[in-house]
N, C-alpha and C positions, 0 to 999 in steps of 0.2 A: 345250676345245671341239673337238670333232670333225669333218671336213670336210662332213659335211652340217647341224652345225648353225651353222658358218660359211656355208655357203652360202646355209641359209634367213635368217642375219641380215644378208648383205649384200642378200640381194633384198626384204626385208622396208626398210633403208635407203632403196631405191631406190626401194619405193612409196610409203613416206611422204615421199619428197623429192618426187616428181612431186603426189602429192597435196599437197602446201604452196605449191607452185607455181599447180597448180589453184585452191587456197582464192587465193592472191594475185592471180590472172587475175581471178577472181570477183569479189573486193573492188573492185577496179579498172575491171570491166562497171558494176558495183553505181553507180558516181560518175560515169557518163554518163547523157545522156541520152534518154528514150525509141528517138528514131530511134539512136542510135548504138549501142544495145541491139539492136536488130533489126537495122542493118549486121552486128552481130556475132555474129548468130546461129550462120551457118555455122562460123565460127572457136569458138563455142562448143561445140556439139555435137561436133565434132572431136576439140577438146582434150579434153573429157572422154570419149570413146571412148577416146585414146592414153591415159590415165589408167587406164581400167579394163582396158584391156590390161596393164601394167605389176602390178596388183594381183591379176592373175592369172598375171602370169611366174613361170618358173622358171630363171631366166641362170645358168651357171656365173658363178665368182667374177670369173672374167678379164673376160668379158663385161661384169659387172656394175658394176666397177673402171671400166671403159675407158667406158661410160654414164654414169657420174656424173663425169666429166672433162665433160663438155658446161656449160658455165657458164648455162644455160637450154635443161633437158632438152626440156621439153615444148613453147615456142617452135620450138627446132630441129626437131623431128622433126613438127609442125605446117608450117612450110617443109618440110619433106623431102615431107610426105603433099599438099602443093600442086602441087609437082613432077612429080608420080603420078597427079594428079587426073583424067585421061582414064581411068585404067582403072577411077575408082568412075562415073564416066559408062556405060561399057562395060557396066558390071553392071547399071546400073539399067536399061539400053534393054534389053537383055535379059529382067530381070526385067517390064519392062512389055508386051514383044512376048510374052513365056509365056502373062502373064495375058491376052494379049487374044487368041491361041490357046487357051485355057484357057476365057475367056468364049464364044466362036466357038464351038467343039465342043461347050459345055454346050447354047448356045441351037439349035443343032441337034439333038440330043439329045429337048428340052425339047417343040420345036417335033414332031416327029415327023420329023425329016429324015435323021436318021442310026438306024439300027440298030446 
């Protein structure tokens, strides 16, 4: 095996681990109930976001090695992304202040206000 087709099988390892983890998160949502399904929204959407991240990686071996050392990849890196969580706040106020500059300018536009 050659070093790139080692390197695609340890990251190809590494997505089907996070994805089994994934299937196991699920199963486990799956066995609550209703309200505790909707508590877990935000954690669900998450984890399955850092999921499809990983299914689109490309990690050298070492990297890839030292990720699957995590005894609960997608747990940890879910805490890691809670950690960080003001800066997906940051983007969405953003995102929302564009669009309502974005609505602002059109309805003047619209109206005959702006040239």
């Amino acid at each position: 095996m050659n070093y790139q087709e080692y390197r695609q099988s340890l990251n190809q390892k590494l997505a089907e681990r996070v994805e089994h983890e994934l299937a196991d998160f699920r199963e486990d949502i799956l066995s609550k109930s209703p309200q505790e399904v909707y508590d877990a929204a935000y954690q669900i959407i998450i984890k399955s976001d850092i999921a499809e991240c990983f299914s689109e990686a490309d990690y050298s071996p070492q990297a890839a090695k030292a990720l699957m050392k995590s005894p609960n990849l997608l747990q940890d890196i879910y805490e890691e992304w809670l950690g960080r969580e003001d800066s997906h706040m940051e983007d969405l106020r953003q995102t929302v202040a564009d669009f309502k500059s974005y609505m602002v300018k059109t309805e003047k536009i619209l109206t005959g206000k702006e040239r």
